[in-house]
C-alpha positions as CSV (number, residue, x, y, z in Angstrom):
1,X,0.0,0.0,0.0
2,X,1.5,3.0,-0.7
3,X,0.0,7.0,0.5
4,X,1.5,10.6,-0.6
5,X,0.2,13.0,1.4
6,X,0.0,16.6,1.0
7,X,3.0,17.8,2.7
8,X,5.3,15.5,0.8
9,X,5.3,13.0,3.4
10,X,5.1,9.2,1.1
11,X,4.9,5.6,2.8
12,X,5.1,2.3,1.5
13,X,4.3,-0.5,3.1
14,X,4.5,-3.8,0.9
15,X,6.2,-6.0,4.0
16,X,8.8,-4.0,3.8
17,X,8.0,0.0,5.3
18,X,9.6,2.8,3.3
19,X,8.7,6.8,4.5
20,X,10.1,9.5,2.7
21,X,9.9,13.4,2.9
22,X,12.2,14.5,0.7
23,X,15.6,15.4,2.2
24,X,14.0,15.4,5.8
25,X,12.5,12.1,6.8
26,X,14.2,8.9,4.9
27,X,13.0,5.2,7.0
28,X,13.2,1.9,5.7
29,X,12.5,-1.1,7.8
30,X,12.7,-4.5,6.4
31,X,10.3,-7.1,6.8
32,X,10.9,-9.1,9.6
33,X,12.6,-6.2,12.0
34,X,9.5,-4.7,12.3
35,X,8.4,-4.3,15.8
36,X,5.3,-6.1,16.5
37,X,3.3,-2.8,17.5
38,X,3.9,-1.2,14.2
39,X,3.6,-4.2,12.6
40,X,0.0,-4.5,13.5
41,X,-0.8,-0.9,12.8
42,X,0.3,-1.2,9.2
43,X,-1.6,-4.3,8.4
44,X,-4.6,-2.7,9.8
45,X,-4.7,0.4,7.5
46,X,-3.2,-1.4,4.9
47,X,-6.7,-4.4,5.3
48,X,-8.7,-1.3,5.8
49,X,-7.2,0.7,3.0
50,X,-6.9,3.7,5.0
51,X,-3.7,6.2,4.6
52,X,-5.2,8.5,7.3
53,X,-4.2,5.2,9.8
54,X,-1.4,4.7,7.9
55,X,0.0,8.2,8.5
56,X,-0.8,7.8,12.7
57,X,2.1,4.5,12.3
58,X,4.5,6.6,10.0
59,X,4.1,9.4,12.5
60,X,4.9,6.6,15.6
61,X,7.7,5.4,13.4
62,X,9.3,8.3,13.1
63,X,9.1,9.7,16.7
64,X,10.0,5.8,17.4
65,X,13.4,5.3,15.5
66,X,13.4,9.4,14.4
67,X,13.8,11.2,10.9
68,X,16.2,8.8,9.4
69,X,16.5,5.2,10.1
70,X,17.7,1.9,8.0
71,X,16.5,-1.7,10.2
72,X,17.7,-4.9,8.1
């Protein structure tokens, strides 16, 4: 499931989660080091098809592991 959102922010979660904001927020966490929390959050939205849900886990992502971030 990918979502772009207005202010640039772009995730993609395809059991791998990618977040981008241009130069400012870069996070890529590979399937399989996602924590179980998040993990449930993002196949939530992703069964519901709901990017406003998605944006709530990119947004606990990022204040989770911060701005930039690469988990493999």
């Amino acid at each position: 499931m990918i979502c772009e959102y207005k202010d640039g922010l772009k995730v993609n979660y395809s059991g791998s989660l990618q977040i981008t904001k241009g130069k400012d927020v870069n996070v890529i966490i590979k399937d399989g080091f996602i924590p179980t929390n998040i993990k449930s959050g993002l196949e939530t939205a992703a069964s519901n098809h709901s990017c406003r849900d998605m944006r709530k886990v990119a947004d606990d992502v990022t204040a989770t592991f911060g701005s930039r971030a690469c988990i493999h």
